[in-house]
C-alpha positions in Angstrom: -22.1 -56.4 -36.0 -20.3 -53.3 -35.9 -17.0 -55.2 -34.4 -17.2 -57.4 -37.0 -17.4 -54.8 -39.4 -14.3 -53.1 -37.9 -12.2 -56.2 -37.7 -13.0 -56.4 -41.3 -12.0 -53.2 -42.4 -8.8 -53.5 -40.6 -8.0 -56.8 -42.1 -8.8 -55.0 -45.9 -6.7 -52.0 -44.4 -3.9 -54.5 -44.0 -3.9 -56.1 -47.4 -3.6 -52.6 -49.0 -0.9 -52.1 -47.0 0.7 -54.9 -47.7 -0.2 -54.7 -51.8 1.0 -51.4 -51.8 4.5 -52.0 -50.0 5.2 -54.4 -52.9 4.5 -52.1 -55.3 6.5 -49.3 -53.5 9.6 -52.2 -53.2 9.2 -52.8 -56.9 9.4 -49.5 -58.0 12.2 -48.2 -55.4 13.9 -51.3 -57.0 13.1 -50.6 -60.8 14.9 -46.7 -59.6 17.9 -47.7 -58.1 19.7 -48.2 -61.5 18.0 -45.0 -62.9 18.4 -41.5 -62.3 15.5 -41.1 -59.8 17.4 -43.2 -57.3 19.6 -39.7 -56.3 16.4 -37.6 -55.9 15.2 -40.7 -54.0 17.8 -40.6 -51.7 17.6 -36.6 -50.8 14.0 -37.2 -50.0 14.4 -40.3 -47.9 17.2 -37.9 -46.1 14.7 -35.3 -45.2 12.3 -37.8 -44.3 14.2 -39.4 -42.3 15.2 -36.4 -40.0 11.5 -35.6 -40.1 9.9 -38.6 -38.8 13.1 -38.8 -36.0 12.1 -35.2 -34.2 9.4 -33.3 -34.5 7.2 -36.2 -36.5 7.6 -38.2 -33.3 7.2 -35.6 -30.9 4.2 -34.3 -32.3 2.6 -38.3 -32.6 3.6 -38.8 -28.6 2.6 -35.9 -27.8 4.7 -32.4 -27.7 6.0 -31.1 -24.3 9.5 -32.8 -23.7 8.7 -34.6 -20.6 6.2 -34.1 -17.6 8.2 -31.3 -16.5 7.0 -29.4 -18.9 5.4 -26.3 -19.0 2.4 -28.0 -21.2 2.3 -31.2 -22.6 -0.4 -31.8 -25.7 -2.0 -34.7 -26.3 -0.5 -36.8 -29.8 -1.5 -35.1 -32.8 -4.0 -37.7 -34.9 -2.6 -39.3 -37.3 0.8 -37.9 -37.3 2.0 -41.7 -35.9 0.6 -43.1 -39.4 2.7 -40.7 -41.0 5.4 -41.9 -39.1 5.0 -45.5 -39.8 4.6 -45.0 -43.6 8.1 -43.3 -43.5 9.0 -46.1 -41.9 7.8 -48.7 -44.6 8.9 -46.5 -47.4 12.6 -46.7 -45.7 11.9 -50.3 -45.4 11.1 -51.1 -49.3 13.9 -48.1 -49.9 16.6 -50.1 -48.7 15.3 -53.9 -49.4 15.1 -52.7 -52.9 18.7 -51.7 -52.8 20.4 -55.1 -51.5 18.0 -56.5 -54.0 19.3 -54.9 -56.4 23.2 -53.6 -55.3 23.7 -57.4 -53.7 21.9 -60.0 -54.8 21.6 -58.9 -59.1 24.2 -59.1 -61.6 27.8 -57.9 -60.5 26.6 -57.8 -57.1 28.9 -56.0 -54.1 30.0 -57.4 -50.8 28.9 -55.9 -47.5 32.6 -53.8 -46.2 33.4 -54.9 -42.7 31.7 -52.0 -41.2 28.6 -53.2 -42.0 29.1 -56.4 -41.8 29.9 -55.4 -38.0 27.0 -53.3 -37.8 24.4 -56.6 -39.2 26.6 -58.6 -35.9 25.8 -56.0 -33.7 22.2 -55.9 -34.2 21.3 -59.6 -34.2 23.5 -59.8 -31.1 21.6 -56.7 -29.3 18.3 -57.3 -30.9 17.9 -60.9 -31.7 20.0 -63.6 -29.9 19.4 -61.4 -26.4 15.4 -61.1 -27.3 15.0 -64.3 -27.8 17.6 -66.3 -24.9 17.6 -62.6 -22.9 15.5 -62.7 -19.5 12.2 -61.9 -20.9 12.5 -64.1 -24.2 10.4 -61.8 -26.3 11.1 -60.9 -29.7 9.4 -58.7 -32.1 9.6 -58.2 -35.6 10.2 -54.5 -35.1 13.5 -54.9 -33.7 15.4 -55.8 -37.0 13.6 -52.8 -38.4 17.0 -51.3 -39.2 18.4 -54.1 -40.3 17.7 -53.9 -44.1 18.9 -50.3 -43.2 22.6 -51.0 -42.2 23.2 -53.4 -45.3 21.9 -51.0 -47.5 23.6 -47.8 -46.2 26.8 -49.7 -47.6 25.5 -50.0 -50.8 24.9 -46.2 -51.7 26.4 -44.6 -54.6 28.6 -41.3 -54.6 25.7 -39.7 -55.9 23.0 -41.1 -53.5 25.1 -40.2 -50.6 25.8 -37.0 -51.8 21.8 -36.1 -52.1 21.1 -37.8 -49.4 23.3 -36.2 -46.9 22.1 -33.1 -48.8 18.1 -34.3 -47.4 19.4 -34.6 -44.1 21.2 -31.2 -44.0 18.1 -29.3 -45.2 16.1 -31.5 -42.6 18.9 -30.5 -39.8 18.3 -27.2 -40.6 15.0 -27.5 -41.0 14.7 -28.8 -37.6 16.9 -26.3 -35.8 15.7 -23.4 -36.9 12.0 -24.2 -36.1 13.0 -24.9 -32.2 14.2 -21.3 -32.4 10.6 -20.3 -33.9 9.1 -22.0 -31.5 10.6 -20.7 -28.6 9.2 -17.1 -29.5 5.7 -18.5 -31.0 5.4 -21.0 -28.5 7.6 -21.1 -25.5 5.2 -23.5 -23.4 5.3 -26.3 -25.3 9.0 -25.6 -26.9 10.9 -25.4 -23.0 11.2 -28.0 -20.6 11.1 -26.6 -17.1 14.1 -28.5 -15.1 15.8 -28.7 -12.1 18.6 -28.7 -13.8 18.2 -25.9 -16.1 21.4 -23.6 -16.0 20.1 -20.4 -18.2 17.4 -19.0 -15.7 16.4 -16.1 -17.8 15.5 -18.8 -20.5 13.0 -19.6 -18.2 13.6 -23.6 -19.1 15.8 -25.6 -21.4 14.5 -25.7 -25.0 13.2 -28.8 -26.9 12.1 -26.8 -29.1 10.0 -29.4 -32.4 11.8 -32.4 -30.6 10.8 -34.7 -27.9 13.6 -33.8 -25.6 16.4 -30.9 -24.7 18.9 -33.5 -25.3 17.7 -34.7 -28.6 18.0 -31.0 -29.5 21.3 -31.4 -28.4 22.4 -34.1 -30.5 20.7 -32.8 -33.9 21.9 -29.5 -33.1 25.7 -31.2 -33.4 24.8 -32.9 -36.3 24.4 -29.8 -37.7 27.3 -28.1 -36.7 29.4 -31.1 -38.4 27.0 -31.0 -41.7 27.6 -27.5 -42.2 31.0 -27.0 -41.0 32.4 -30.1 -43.6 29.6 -30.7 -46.1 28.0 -27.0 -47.1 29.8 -25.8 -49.5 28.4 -22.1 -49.7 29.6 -19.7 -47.1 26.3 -18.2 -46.8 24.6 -21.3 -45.8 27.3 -22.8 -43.5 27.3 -19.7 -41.7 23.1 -20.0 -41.2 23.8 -23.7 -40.4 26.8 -22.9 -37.5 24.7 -20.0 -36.3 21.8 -22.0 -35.8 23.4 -25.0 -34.3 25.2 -22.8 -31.7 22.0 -21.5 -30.6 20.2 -24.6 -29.7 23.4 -26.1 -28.3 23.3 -23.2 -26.0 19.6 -23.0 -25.2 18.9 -26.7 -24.9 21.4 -26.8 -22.0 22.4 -30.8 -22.5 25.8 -31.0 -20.5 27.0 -33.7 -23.2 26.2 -31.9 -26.0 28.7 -29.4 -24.6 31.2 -31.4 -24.1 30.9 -33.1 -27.2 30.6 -29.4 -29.0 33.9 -28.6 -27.1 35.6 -32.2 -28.3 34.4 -31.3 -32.0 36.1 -28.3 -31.9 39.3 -29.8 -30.9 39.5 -32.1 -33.4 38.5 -29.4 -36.0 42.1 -27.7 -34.9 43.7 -30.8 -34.8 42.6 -30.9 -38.4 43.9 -27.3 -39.5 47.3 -28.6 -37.6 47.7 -32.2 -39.9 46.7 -30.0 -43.0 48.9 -27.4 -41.8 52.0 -29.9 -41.2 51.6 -32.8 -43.6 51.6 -33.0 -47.0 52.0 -35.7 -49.4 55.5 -35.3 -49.3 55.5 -36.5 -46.0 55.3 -41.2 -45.5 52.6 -42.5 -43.8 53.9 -43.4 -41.0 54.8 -39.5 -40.7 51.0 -38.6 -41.1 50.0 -41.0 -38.9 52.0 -39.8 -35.9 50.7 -36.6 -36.5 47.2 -37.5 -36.5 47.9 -39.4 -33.5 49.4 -36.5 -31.8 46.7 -34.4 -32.4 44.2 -36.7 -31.3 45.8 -37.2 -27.8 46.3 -33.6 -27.4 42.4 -33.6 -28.0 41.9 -36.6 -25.6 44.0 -35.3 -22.8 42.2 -31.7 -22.7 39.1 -33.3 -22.3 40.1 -35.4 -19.6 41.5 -32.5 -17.8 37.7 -31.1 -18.7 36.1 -33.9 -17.2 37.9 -34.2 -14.3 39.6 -31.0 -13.6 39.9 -29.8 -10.1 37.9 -26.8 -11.2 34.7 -28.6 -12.5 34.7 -30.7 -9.9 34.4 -27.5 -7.3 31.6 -26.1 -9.6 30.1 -29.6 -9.7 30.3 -29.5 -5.6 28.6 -26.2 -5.1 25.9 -27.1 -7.7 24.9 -30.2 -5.7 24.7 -27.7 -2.8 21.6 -25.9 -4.4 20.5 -28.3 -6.6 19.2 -32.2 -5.7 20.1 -34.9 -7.5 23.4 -33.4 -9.0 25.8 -36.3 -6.6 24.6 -39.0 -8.7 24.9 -37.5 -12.3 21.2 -36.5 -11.8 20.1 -39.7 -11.2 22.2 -41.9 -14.2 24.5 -43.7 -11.6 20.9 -44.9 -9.9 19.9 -46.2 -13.4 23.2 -47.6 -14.3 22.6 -49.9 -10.9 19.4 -51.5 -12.1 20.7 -52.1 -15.5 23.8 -53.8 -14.1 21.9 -55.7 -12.0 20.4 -57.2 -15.3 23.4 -58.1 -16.5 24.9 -59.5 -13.4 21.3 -62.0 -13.3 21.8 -62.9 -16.8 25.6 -62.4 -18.1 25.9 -64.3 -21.2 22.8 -62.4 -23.2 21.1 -59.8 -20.4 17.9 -58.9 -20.2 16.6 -58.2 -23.2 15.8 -55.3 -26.0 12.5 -54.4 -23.5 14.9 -53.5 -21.0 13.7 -49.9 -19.9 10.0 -50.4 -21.5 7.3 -49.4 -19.4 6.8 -52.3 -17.8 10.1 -52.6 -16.7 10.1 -48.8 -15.4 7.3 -49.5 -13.6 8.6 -52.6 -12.1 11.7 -50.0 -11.0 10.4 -47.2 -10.0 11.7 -45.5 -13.0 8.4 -43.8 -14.5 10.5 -41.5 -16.9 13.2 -43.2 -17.9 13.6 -45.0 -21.4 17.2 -46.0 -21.4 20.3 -46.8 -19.0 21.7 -43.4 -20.2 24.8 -44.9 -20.9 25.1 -47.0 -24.6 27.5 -49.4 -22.9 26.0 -50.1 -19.7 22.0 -50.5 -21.4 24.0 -52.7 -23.9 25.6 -54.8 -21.2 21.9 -54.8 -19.4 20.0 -55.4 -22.4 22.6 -57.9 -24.5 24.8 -59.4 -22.3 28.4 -60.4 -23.5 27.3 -61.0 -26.7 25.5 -57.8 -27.3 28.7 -55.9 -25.7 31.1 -57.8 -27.7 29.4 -57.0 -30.8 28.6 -53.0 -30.1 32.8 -52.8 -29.3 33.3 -54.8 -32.6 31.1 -52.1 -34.2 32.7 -49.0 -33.3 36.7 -50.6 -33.3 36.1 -51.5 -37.3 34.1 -48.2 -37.2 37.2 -46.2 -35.7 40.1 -48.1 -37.7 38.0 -47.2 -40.9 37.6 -43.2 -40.2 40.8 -43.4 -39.1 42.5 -44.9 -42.4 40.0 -42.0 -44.1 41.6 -39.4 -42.7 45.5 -40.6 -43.2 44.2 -41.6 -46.7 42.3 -38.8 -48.2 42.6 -35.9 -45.4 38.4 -36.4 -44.9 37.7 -35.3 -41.5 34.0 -35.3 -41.5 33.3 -39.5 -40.5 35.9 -39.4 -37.8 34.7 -36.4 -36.2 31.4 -37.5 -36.0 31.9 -40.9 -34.6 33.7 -39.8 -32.1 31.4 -37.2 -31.5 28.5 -40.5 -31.6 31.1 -42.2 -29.2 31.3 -39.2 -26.3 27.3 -38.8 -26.4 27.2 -43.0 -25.6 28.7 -42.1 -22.2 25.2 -40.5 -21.0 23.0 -41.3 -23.2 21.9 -44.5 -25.7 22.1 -43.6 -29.1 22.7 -46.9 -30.5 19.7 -48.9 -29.3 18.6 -49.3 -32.9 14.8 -50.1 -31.6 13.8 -48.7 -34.5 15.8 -47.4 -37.3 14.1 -43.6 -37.3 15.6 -42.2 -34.0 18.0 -39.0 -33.5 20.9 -41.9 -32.5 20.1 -44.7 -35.5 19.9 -41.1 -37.7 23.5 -40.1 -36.3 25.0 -43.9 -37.7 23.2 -43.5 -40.9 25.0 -40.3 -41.7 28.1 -41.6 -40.4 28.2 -44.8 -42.7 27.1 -42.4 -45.9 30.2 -40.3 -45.0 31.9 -43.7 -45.2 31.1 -44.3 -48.7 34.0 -43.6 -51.3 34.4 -40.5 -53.2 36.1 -42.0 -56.6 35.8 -38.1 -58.3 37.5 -36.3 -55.2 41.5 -36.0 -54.8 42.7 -36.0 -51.4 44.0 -32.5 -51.6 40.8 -31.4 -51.5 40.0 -32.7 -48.0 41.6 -30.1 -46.7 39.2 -26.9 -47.8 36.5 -29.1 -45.5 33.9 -28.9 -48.1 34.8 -32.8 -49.1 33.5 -36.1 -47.5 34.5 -39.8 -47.6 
């Protein structure tokens, strides 16, 4: 009696859920063409960059990994809150195709999106459902509605929304700090590879993961270095950024902190040198310059005679260093998925549990490498259409930067680029993750400022 009872409540559970997302779609839709659609946006920002770190650390359960000091259990109900973010971003951005696309005057998705919607089916749908395991679930075009409606953002949205994320950044960032003096067992991972001893551990601080820290922590440097416009704050922003890029320890978040920083001088150079005296074809060599001059210090970085003698003697005293700790082991098995399957790989489950299991790869989630899980996981096609994605993605910051000196998209893609060669930002399993977070901010940067002059691209307080 009391299973039935259950089973019923669930089912009445369901239909209120169901009721209620309607009404939450009609009303997100009713806002879009009204002034609430701006303060919409700055809350769904915030939300957002909640539910992707600490939200859904605390709902799996805090401690980084099993090397940490102490790992919780999941906090109840904090997954709920997690998944209710998730349907109000759903409605959120049905409501705006509804509206932006489909009503009167409606807009046409650019081709970044439009490579962004390939990309996904490819990765997500044609590979789940002819991929190895031939399973597909509905979650997996979660982020779908998310990537057309990104596109479809007003100045004024993006504006206040990028404004929610920044708070949330910050928000974020300067919590892991708290919590590495409040609660330093459950905010450091205790690694093999940690390179601070005196830390005692690399910090993870609200998030899941040091590298997740990592990753937010250079979103935050970017956010406040381009976007804040008070000194005050981006100072408070750039502080805290460089501390958790220091005390999380994540090798590519270094790198990719040292690549950002070229391209920032690359970018007092053009605006230095170019002005709009100067043709295009002028700028453009310039920028391209400057970029290679970026490009070829970080392949001496790389691959530098010197790193690869400090690389040497680290493998000496620590295992697991003379395969990239571990990645070129992982990279192997995903390959192999690929080479079984070619045309459309193994599938999106690639690196779920079962599959780890199956491997003998208990803690790893992901081929950490976007291009090699992408080749595992999609095949050809899902390759074919994550290259498409971030060639339209590169030709259109590019053409922002030549166009209206805005530095901000281009810097973070390639930013989002570097952190794809060890880890897998751009799964898009679900559209609230640190990487599917990254994208979102980089196609509202993408959105057209029709008040801003070009000149003013060059103070670093104005985005696309």
């Amino acid at each position: 009696m009391n299973e039935y009872l259950i089973y019923s409540l669930l089912i009445v559970l369901a239909f209120a859920l169901a009721i209620a997302s309607v009404g939450v779609l009609f009303g997100f839709a009713n806002a879009a063409n009204s002034k609430l659609s701006g303060g919409i946006s700055y809350v769904i920002g915030f939300a957002m960059v909640a539910a992707s770190t600490f939200i859904d650390a605390a709902a799996n359960g805090m401690g980084g990994s099993l090397m940490a000091a102490v790992r919780s259990g999941p906090v109840p109900g904090l997954i709920w809150l997690k998944r209710a973010i998730t349907v109000g971003l759903i409605c959120y951005a049905v409501s705006l195709v509804v509206v932006r696309m489909l009503g009167r005057n409606g807009r046409t998705p650019s081709p970044l999106v439009v490579s962004g919607v390939f990309y996904l089916i490819s990765v997500n749908g044609v590979s789940a459902v002819a991929g190895e395991t031939g399973e597909a679930q509905f979650a997996y075009f979660y982020a779908l509605p998310v990537m057309l409606a990104w596109g479809l953002m007003r100045e004024n949205e993006r504006h206040l929304y990028l404004r929610g994320v920044s708070l949330g950044v910050s928000s974020v960032l300067g919590a892991s700090l708290l919590a590495l003096i409040v609660l330093p067992d459950y905010a450091l991972t205790r690694s093999f590879t940690t390179l601070l001893g005196f830390v005692g551990g690399r910090l993870n601080g609200v998030t899941s993961h040091p590298n997740t820290l990592g990753q937010i922590a250079i979103l935050g440097f970017l956010l406040a270095f381009f976007f804040e416009k008070k000194e005050s704050f981006r100072w408070v922003g750039i502080v805290l950024a460089l501390a958790c890029i220091g005390l999380a320890q994540s090798k590519t978040a270094v790198l990719v902190f040292a690549v950002v920083v070229g391209m920032i001088a690359v970018r007092y150079f053009v605006g230095a040198y170019s002005s709009s005296s100067l043709s295009y074809q002028a700028r453009s060599g310039i920028l391209a310059f400057g970029l290679f001059v970026v490009s070829l210090l970080t392949g001496i970085l790389m691959l530098g005679v010197g790193v690869d003698r400090i690389a040497r003697a680290a493998t000496d005293s620590v295992p697991g260093l003379s395969t990239l700790t571990g990645r070129t082991d992982i990279w192997s098995a995903t390959l192999s998925e690929f080479v079984r399957n070619p045309l459309t790989g193994y599938g999106p489950t690639i690196w779920d549990p079962a599959f780890r299991a199956s491997r003998g790869f208990i803690e790893v989630g992901q081929a950490h490498n976007q291009f090699v899980h992408t080749l595992g996981a999609g095949g050809i096609i899902g390759f074919v259409g994550l290259v498409s994605m971030l060639v339209i993605a590169m030709y259109s910051a590019f053409r922002r930067v030549l166009r209206d000196l805005d530095w901000f998209p281009i810097t973070l893609l390639v930013a989002l680029i570097l952190m794809c060669v060890s880890e897998s930002p751009l799964r898009f399993e679900h559209p609230l993750t640190v990487g599917a977070l990254l994208w979102w901010v980089f196609l509202a940067a993408m959105i057209p400022s029709a008040s801003s002059l070009p000149e003013s691209g060059q103070n670093g307080s104005r985005m696309a």
